[in-house]
Backbone bond lengths (Angstrom), bond angles and torsions (degrees), N, CA, C in turn:
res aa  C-N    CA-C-N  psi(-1)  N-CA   C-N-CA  omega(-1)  CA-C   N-CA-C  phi
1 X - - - 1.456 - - 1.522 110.03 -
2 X 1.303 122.92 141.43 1.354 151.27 176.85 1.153 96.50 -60.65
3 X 1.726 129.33 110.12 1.383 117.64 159.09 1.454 118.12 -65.70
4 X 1.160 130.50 115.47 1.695 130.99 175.54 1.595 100.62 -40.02
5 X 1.627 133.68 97.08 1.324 120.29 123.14 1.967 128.93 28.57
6 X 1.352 119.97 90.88 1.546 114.76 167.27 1.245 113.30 -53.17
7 X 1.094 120.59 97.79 1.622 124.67 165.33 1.652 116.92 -41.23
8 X 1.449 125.54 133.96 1.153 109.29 167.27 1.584 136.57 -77.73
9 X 0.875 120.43 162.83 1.384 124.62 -169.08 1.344 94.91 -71.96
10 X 1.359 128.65 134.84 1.658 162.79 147.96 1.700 102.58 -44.15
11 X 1.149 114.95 162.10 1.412 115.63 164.07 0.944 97.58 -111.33
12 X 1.506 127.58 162.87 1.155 140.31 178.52 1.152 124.38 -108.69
13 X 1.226 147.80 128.98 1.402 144.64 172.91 2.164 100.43 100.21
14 X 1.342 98.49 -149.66 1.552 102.11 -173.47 1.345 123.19 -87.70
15 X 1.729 140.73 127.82 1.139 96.59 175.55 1.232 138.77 -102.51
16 X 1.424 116.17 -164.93 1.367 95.33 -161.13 1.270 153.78 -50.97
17 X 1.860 92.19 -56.21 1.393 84.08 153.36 1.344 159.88 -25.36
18 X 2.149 103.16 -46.19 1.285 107.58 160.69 1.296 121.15 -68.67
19 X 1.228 117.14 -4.25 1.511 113.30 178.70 1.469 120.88 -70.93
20 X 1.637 87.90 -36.72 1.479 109.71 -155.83 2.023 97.36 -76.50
21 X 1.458 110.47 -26.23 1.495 111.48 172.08 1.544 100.84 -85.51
22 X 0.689 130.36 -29.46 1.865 123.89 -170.56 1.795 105.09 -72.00
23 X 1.340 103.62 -34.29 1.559 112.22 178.64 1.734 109.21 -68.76
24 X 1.074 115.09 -56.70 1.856 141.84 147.90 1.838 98.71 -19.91
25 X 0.721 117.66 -74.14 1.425 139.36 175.85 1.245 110.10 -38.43
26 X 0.843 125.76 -66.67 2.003 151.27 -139.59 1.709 97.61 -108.29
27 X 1.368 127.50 -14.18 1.409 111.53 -157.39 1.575 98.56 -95.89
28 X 1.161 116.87 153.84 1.488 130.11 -176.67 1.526 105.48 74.34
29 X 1.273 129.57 6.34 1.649 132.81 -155.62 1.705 82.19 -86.90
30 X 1.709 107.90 142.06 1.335 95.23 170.03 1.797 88.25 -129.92
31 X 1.351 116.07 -174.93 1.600 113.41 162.55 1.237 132.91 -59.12
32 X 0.921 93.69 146.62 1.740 105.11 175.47 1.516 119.81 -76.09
33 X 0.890 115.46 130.99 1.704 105.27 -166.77 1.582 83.92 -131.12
34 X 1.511 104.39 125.41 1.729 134.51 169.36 1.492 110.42 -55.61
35 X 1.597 112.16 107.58 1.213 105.65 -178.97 1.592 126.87 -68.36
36 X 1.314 101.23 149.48 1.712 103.28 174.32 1.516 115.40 -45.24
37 X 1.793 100.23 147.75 1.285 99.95 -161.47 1.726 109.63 -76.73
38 X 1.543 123.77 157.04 1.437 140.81 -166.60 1.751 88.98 -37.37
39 X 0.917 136.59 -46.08 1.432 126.08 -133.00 1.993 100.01 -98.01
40 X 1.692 91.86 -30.03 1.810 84.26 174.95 1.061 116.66 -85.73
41 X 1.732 129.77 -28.58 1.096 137.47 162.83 1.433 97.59 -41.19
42 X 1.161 149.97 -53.07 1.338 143.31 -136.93 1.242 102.26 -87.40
43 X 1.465 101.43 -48.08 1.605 105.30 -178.68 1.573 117.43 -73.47
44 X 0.964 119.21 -21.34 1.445 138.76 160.90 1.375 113.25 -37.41
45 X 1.714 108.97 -64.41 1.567 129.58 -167.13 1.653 79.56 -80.27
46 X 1.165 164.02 -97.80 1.299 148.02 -177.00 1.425 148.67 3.78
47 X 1.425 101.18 -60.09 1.571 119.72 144.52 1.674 109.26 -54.04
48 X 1.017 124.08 -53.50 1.784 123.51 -167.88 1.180 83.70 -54.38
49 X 1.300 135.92 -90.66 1.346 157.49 175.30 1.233 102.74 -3.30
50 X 1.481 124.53 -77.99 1.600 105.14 -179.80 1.231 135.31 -80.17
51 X 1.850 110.99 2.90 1.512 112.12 165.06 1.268 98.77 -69.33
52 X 1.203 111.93 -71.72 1.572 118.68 168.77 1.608 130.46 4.29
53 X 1.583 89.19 -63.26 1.404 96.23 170.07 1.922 121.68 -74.64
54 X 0.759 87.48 -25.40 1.477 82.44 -174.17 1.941 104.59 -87.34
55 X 1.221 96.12 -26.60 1.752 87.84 178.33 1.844 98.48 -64.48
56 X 1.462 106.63 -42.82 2.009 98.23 174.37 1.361 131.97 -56.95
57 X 1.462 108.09 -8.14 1.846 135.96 -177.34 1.574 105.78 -81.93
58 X 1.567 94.61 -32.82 1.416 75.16 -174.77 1.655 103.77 -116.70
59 X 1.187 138.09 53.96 1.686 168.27 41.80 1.163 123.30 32.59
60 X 1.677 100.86 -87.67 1.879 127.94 -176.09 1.556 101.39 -105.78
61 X 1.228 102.56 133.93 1.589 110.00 165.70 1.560 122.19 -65.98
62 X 1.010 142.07 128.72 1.534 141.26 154.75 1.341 115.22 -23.19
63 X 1.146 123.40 145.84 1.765 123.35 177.27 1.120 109.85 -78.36
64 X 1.518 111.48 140.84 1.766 121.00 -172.00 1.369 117.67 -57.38
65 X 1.203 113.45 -27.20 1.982 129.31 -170.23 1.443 80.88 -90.56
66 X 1.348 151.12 -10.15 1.528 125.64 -158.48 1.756 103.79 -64.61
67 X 1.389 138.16 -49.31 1.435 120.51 -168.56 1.461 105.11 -81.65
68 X 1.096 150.51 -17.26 1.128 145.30 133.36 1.653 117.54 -28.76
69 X 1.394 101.92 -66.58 1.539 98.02 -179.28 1.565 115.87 -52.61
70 X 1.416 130.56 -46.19 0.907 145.69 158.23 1.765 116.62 -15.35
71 X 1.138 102.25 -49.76 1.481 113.61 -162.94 1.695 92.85 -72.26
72 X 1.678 116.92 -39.91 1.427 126.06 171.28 1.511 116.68 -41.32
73 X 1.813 119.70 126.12 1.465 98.21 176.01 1.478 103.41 -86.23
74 X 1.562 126.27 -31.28 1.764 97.50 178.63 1.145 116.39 -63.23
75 X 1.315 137.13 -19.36 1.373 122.34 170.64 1.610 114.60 -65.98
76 X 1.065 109.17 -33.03 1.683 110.75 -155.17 1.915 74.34 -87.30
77 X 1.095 166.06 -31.67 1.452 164.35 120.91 1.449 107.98 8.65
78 X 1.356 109.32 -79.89 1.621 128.88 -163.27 1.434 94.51 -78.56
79 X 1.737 134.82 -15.44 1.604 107.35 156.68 1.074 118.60 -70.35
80 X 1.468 121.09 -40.48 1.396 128.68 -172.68 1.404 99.34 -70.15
81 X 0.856 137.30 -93.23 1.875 125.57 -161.81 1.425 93.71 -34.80
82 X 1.034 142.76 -61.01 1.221 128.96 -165.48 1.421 126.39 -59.30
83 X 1.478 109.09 -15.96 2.055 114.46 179.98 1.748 86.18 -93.56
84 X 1.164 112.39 -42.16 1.417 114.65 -163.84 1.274 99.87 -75.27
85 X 1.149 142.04 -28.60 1.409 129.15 160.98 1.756 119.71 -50.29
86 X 1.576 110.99 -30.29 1.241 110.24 -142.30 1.570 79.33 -94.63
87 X 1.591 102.68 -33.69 1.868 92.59 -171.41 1.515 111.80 -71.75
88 X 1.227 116.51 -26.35 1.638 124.86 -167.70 1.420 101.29 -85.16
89 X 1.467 115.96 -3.61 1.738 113.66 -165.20 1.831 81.85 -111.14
90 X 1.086 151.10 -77.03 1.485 143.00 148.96 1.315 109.61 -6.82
91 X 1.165 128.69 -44.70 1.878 114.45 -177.93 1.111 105.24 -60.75
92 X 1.900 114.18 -59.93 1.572 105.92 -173.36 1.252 125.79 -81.48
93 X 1.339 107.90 3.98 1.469 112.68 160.64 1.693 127.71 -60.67
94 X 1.201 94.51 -42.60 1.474 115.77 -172.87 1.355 109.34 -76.77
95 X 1.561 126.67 -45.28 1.265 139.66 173.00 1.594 104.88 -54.94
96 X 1.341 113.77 -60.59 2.044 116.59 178.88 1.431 92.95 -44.12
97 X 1.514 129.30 -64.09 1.395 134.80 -151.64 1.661 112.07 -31.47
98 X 1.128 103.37 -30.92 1.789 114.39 -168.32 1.739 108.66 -69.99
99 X 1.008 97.59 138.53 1.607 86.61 173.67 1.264 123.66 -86.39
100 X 1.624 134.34 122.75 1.465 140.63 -144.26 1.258 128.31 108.45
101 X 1.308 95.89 -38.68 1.308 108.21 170.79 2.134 134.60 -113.97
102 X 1.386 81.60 49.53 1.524 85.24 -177.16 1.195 123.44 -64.65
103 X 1.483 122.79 -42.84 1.543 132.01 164.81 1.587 125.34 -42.23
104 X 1.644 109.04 -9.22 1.303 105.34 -166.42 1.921 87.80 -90.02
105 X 1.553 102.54 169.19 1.449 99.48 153.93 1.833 86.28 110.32
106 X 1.272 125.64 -58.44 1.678 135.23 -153.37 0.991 95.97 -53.08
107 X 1.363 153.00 -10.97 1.428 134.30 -175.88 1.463 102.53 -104.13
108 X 1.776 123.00 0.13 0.890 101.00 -162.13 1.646 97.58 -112.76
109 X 1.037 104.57 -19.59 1.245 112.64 151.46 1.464 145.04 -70.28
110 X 1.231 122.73 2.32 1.349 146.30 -163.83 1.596 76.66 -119.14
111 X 0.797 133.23 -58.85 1.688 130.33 -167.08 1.359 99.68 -72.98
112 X 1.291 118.64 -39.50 2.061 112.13 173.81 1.609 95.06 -48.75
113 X 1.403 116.88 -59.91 1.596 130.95 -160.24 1.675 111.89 -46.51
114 X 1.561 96.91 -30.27 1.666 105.87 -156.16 1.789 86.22 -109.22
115 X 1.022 137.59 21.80 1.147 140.71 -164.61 2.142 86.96 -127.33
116 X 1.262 87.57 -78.94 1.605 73.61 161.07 1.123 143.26 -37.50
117 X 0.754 108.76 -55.90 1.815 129.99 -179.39 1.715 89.15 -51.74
118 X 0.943 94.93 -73.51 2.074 110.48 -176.38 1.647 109.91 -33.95
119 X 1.214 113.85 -33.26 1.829 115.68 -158.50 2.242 77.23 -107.21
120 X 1.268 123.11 -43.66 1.537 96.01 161.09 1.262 115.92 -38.26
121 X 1.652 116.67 -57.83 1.620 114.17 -151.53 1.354 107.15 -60.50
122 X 1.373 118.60 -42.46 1.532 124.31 175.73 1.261 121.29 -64.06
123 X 1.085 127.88 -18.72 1.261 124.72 176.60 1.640 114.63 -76.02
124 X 1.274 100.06 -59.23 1.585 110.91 148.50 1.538 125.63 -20.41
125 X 1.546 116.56 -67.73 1.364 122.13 -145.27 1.782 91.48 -103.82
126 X 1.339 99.93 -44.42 1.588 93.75 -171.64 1.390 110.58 -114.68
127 X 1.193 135.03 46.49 1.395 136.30 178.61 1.691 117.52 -143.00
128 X 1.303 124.15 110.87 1.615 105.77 174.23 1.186 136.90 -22.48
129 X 1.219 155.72 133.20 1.273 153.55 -148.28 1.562 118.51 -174.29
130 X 1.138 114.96 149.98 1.705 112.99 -178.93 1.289 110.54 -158.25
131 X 0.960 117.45 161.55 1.968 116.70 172.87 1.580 105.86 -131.59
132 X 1.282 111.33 49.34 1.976 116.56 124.67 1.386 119.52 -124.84
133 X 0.837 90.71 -164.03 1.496 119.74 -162.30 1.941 119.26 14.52
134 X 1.680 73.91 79.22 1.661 103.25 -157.26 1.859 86.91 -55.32
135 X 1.272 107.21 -52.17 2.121 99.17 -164.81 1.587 104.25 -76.88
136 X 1.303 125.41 1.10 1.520 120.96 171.30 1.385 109.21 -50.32
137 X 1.274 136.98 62.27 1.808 106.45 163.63 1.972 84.45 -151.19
138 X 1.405 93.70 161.84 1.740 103.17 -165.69 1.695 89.78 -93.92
139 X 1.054 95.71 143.53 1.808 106.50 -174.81 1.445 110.47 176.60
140 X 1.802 132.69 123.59 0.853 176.33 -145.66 1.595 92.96 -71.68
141 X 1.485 109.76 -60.76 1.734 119.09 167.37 1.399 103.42 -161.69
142 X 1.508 100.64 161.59 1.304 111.37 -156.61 1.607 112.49 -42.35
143 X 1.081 146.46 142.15 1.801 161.54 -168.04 1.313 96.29 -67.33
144 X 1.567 114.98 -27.91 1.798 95.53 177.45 1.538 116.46 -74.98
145 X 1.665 103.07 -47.69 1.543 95.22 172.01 1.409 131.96 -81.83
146 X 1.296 97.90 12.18 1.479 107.10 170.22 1.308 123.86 -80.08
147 X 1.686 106.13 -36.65 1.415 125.17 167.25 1.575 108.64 -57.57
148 X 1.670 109.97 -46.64 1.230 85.56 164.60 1.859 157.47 -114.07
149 X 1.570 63.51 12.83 1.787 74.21 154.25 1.090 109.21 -72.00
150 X 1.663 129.47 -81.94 1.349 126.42 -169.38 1.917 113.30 -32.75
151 X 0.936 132.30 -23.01 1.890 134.88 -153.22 1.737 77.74 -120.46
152 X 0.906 170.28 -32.42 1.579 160.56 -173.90 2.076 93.58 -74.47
153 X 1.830 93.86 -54.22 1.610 92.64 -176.38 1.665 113.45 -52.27
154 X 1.628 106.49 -46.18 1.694 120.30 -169.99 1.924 90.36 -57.92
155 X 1.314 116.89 -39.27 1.301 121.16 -148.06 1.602 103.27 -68.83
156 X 1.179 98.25 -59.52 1.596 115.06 173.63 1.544 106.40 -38.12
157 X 1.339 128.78 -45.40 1.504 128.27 -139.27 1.373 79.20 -109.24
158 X 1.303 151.85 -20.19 1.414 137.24 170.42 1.475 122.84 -111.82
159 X 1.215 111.68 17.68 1.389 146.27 162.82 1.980 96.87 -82.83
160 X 1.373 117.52 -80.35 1.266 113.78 171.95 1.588 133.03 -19.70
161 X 1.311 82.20 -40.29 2.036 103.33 -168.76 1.757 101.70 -79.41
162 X 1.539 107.93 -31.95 1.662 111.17 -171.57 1.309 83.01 -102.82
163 X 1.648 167.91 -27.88 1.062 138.66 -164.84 1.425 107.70 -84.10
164 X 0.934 142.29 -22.17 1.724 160.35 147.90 1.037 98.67 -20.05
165 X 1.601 136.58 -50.82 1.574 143.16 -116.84 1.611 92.91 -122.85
166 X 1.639 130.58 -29.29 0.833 141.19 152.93 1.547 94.27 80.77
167 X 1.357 111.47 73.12 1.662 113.89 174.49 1.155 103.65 -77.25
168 X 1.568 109.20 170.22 1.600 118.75 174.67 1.723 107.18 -101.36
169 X 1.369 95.67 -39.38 1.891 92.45 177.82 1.217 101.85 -79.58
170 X 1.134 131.66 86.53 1.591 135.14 159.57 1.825 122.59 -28.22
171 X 1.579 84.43 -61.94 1.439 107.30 -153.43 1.975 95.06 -71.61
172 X 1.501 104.35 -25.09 1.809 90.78 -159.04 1.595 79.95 -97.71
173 X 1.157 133.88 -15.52 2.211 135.27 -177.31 1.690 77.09 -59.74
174 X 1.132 124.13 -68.78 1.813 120.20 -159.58 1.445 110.38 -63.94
175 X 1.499 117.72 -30.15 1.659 101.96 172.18 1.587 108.09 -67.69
176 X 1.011 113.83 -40.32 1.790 132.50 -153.26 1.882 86.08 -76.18
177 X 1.397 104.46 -54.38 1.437 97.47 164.70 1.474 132.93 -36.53
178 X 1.130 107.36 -60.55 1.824 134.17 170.04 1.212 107.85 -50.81
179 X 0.771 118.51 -11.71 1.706 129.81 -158.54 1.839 103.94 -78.56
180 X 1.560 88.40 -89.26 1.458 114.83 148.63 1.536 134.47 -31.50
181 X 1.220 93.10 -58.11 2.124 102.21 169.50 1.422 122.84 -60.35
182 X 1.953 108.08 -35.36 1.417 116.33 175.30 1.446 117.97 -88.53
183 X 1.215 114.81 -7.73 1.261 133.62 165.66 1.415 122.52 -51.24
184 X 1.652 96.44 -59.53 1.696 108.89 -168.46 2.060 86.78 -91.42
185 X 1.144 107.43 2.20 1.972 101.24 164.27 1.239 92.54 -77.97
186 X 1.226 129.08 -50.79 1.180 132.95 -163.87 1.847 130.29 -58.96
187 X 1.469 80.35 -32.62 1.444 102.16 -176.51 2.018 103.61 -72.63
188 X 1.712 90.76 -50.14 1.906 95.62 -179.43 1.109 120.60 -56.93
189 X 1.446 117.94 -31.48 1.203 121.49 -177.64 1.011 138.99 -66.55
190 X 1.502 112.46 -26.60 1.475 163.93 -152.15 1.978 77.77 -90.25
191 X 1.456 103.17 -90.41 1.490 114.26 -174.38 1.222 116.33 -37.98
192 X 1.503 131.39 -29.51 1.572 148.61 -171.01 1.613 99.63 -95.06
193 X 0.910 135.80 -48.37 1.685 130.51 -154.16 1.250 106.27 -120.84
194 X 1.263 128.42 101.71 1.806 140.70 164.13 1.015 125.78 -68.56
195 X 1.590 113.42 8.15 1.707 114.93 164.14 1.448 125.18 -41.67
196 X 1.207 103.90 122.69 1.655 103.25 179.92 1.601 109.08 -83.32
197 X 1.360 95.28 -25.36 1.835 102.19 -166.09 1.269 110.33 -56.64
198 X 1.625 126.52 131.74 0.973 141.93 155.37 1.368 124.86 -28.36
199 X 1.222 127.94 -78.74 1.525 150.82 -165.98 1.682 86.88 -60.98
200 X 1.417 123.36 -46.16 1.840 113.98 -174.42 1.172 96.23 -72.99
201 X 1.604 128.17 -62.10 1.257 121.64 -161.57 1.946 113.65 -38.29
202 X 1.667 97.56 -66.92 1.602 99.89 -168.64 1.531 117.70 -68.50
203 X 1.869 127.91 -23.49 0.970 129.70 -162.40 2.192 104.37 -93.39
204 X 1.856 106.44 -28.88 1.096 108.94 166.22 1.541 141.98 -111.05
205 X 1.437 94.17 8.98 1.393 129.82 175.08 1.297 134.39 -96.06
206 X 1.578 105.33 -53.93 1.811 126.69 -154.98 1.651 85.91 -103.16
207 X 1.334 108.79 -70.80 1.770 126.84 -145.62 1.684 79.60 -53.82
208 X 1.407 116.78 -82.57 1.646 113.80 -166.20 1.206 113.09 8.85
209 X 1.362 107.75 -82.77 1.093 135.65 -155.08 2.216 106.76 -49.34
210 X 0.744 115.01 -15.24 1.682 136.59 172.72 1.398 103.77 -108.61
211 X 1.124 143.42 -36.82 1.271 123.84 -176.59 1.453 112.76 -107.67
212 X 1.750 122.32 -17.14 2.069 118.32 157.23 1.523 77.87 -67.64
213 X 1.107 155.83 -74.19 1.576 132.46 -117.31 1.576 112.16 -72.51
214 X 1.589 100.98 -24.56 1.035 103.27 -171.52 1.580 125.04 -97.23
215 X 1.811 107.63 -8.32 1.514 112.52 150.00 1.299 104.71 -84.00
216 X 1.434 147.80 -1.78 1.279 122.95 159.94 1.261 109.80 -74.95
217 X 1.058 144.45 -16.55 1.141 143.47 -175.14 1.838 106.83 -78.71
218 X 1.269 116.31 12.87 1.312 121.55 176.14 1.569 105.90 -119.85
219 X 1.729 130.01 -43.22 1.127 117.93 150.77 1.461 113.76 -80.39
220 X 1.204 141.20 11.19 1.759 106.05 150.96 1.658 112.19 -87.71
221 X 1.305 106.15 -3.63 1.667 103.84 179.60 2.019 95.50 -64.76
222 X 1.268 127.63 -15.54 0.944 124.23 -153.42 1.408 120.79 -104.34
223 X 1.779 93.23 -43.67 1.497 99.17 -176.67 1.608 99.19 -128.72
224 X 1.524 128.08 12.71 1.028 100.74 146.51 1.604 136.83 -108.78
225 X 2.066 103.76 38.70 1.038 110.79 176.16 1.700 96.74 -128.77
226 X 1.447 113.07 48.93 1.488 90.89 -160.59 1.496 95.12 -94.64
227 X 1.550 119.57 6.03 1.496 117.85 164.58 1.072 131.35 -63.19
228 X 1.465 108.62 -8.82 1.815 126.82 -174.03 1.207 113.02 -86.31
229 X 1.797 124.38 -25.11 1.142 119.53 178.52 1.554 113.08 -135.26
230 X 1.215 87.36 96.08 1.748 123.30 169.93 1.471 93.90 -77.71
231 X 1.301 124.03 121.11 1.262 133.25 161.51 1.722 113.95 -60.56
232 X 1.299 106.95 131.64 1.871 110.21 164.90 1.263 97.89 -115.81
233 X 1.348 102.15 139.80 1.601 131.16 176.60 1.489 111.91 -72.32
């Protein structure tokens, strides 16, 4: 009879190599900490938002027609859709941000969009308006880059709140971001600049707000995925 061969001994556990990538892998990794729930985040980005605004108030002066305008109901209209766009465009921002849930948020943003659109139409249909003296209005620097300075600052600070949250759509979190941030530019500017003129109002006022959102949507592809690339040594 054939003595059966001593089998050799197996190693036990992983080997090395895979060890040696799992360690590679794993190093600098710290916990994951469960982000705050949709609703404080929101209120969070809200509060920033109106400290925010008021630290830029005392910067730029208020527009001279503002308590007058006030007394106006399409104006006192086209502020409100327009803050309420910016807050309802930040809610569903924050809600997509989560991973699983990207689909949530689109209606609320389609309603920021149509909220805009709406505080254009009024401005248009029910508000004085003229097409001269397009550079007549008092302003610090021109209203376009004002829009986007102020909406880059909003952008940054609600960029922070969704990069935490670690979305997967990077690139559309920074439009949807822009959205909201150029919004409440939209809104200051509004309070700061008494231009009646048409051609300034919609081309340094309205449009912005669609065309910064939509180069942010090229730096949040960038840095609001910079959780994805953890360097390995």
């Amino acid at each position: 009879m054939k003595r059966n061969k001593p089998r050799s001994k197996q190693r036990r556990g992983m080997p090395s190599i895979h060890q040696v990538m799992v360690e590679r892998l794993s190093s600098g990794l710290r916990p994951v900490r469960a982000p705050y729930a949709i609703k404080v985040q929101w209120l969070l980005w809200l509060s920033s938002a109106l400290v925010l605004g008021l630290l830029f108030f005392t910067k730029m002066p208020l527009r001279d027609d503002l308590k007058e305008s006030l007394t106006t109901p399409a104006f006192d209209v086209m502020i409100l859709f327009i803050f309420a766009a910016a807050a309802l465009s930040g809610w569903g921002t924050i809600e997509a941000s989560i991973p699983g849930e990207e689909n949530k948020g689109k209606w609320k943003q389609k309603t920021a969009a149509t909220l805009w659109g709406s505080a254009a139409l009024i401005f248009l249909l029910f508000m004085p308006c003229n097409a001269d003296n397009y550079l007549e209005h008092k302003t610090f620097m021109p209203c376009l880059l004002t829009v986007l300075v102020i909406g880059t600052v909003y952008w940054f600070l609600l960029s922070l709140i969704i990069r935490r949250n670690a979305p997967l759509n990077s690139r559309r979190m920074g439009v949807w971001t822009g959205l909201s941030a150029f919004l409440f530019g939209l809104g200051i500017i509004t309070l700061h600049c008494g231009s009646q003129n048409l051609y300034h109002v919609l081309f340094e006022h309205f449009l912005p707000v669609l065309a910064f959102s939509w180069l942010m949507g090229w730096l949040g592809a960038r840095w609001l995925s910079g959780w994805k690339r953890k360097p390995i040594s």
